[in-house]
C-alpha positions in Angstrom: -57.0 19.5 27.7 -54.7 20.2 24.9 -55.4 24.2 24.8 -54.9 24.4 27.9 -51.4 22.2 28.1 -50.0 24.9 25.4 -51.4 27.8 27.5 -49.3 26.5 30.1 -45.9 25.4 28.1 -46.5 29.0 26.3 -46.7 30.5 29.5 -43.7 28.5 30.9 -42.0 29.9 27.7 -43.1 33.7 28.1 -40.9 33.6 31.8 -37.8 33.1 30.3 -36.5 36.3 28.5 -36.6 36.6 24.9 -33.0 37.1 24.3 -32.1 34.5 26.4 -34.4 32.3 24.1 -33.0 33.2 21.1 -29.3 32.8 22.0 -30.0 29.3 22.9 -31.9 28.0 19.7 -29.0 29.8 17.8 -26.3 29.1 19.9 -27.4 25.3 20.7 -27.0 25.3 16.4 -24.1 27.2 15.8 -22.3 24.7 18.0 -23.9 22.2 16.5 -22.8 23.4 12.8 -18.9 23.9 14.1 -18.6 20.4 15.9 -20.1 19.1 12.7 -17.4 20.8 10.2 -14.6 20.4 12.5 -15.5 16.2 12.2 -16.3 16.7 8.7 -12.3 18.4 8.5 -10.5 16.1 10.5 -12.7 12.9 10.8 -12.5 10.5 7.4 -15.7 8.7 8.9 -17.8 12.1 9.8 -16.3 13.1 5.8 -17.5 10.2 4.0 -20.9 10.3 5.9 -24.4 11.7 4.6 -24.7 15.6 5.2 -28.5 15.0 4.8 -29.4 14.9 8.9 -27.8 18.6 9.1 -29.6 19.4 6.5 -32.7 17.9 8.5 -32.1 19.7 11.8 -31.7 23.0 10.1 -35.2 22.7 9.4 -36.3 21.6 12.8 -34.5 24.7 14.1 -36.5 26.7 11.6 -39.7 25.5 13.3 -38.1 26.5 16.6 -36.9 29.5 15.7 -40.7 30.4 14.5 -41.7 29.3 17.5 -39.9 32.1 19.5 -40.1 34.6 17.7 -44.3 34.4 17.4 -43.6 35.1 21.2 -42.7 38.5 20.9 -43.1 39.4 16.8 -45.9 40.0 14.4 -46.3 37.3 12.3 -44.3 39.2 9.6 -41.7 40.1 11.6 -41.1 36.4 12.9 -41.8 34.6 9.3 -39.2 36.8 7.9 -36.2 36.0 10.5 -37.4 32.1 10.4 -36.8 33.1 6.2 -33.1 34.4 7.4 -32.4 31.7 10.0 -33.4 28.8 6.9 -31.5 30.3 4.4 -28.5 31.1 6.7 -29.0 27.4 7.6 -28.7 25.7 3.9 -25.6 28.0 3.5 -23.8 26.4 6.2 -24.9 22.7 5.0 -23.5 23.6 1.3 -20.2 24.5 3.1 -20.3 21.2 4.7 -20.9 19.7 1.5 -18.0 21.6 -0.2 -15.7 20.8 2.3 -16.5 17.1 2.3 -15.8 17.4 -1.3 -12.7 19.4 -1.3 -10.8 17.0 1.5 -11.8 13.9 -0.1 -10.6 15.5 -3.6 -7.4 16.4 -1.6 -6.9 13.2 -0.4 -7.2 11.6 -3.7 -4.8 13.6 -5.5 -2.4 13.6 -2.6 -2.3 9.4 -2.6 -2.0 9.5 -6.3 0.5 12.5 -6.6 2.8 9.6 -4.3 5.8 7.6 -6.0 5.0 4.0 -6.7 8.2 2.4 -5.5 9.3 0.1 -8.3 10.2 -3.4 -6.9 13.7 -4.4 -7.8 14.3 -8.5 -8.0 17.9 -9.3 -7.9 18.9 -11.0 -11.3 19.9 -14.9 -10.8 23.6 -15.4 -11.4 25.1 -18.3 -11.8 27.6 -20.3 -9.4 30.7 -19.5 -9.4 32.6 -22.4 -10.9 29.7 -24.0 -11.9 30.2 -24.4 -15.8 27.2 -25.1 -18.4 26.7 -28.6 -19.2 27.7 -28.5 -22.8 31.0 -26.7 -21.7 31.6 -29.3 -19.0 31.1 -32.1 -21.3 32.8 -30.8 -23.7 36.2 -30.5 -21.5 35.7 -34.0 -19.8 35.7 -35.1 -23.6 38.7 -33.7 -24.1 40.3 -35.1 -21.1 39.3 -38.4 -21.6 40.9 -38.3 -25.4 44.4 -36.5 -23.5 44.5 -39.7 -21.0 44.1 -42.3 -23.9 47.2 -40.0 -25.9 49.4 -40.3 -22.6 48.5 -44.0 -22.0 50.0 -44.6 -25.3 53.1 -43.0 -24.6 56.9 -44.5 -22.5 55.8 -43.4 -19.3 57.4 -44.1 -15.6 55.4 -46.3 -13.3 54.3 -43.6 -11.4 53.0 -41.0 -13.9 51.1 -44.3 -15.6 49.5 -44.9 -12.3 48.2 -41.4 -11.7 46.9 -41.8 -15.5 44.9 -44.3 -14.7 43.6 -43.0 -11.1 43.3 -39.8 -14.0 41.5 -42.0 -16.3 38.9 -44.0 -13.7 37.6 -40.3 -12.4 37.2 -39.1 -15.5 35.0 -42.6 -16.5 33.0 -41.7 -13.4 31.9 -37.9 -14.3 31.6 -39.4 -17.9 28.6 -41.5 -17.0 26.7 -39.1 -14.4 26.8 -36.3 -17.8 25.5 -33.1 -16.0 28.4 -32.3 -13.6 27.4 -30.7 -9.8 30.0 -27.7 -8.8 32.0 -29.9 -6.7 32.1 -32.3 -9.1 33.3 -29.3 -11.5 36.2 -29.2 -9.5 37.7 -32.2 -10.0 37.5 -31.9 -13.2 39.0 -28.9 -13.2 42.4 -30.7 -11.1 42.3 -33.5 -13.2 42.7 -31.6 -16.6 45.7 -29.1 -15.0 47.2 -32.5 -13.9 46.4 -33.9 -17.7 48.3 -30.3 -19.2 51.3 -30.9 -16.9 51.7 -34.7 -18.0 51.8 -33.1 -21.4 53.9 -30.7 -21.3 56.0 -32.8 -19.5 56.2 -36.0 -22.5 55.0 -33.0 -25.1 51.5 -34.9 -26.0 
């Protein structure tokens, strides 16, 4: 039963010219080899995969390629171009390997040849007429001991009454201590108030 089922496939096989047989096993592979480099160029996926199935079929198409050839060779004639075909073959599956190599490599030097932006943070400044604590504390201090100075002093009724609207304020800030922007501020007017009652009894 088997003999004669490979009579009849050899027979089927002896019809079709021997040319035309041999372009197709090594035209079916040579367009098998370029689709598989072109992936292996372009594709990251197809580059990063195992190069072993090529490698695989090449020998299946070995067999294949015997197979013809013991259609119309000697058994010399068709070992020795099965011989060519194989080695041929593991050429072309190093040169898939090399390639794999050499664009992954290129890859790799390109993303680390790339300059790492540096990250810039914007320095904190501080408010603007927002004085340290010790330097706020320090001038309401100050204006406290200016007020109790003027106080002391001949003044008219209505400088004595804004010395003591002065003198009130500056109680409040006194007790809070740390001192917000706004409250900075007033400070701020009620000292320049404080320097023009001085100048103007020459405290």
């Amino acid at each position: 039963m088997f003999i004669e089922m490979c009579r009849k496939i050899t027979e089927l096989l002896v019809q079709i010219p021997f040319d035309a047989l041999v372009w197709i096993v090594w035209g079916s592979y040579a367009a098998i080899f370029i689709a598989a480099l072109l992936a292996t160029v372009f594709s990251p996926m197809a580059r990063n995969a195992q190069k072993r199935p090529f490698l695989a079929l090449t020998n299946v198409y070995s067999g294949v390629n015997l197979a013809v050839f013991l259609l119309k060779c000697a058994i010399g004639d068709a070992l020795m171009m099965t011989a060519i075909f194989w080695v041929v073959g593991y050429i072309l599956y190093g040169v898939l390997c090399l390639c794999s190599v050499k664009r992954t490599k290129k890859a790799v030097e390109v993303q680390s040849a790339l300059p790492v932006q540096p990250v810039f943070t914007q320095p904190a400044r501080p408010a603007k007429n927002n004085p340290p604590a010790a330097k706020g504390n320090i001038k309401l201090d100050h204006a406290v001991t200016v007020t109790d100075n003027l106080l002391s002093k001949n003044l008219s009724k209505s400088d004595r009454q804004e010395l003591e609207k002065l003198k009130n304020t500056l109680a409040v800030l006194q007790i809070k201590g740390t001192l917000t922007p706004a409250e900075s501020d007033i400070l701020n007017d009620n000292f320049n108030a404080l320097l023009k009652l001085m100048a103007k009894y020459n405290a």
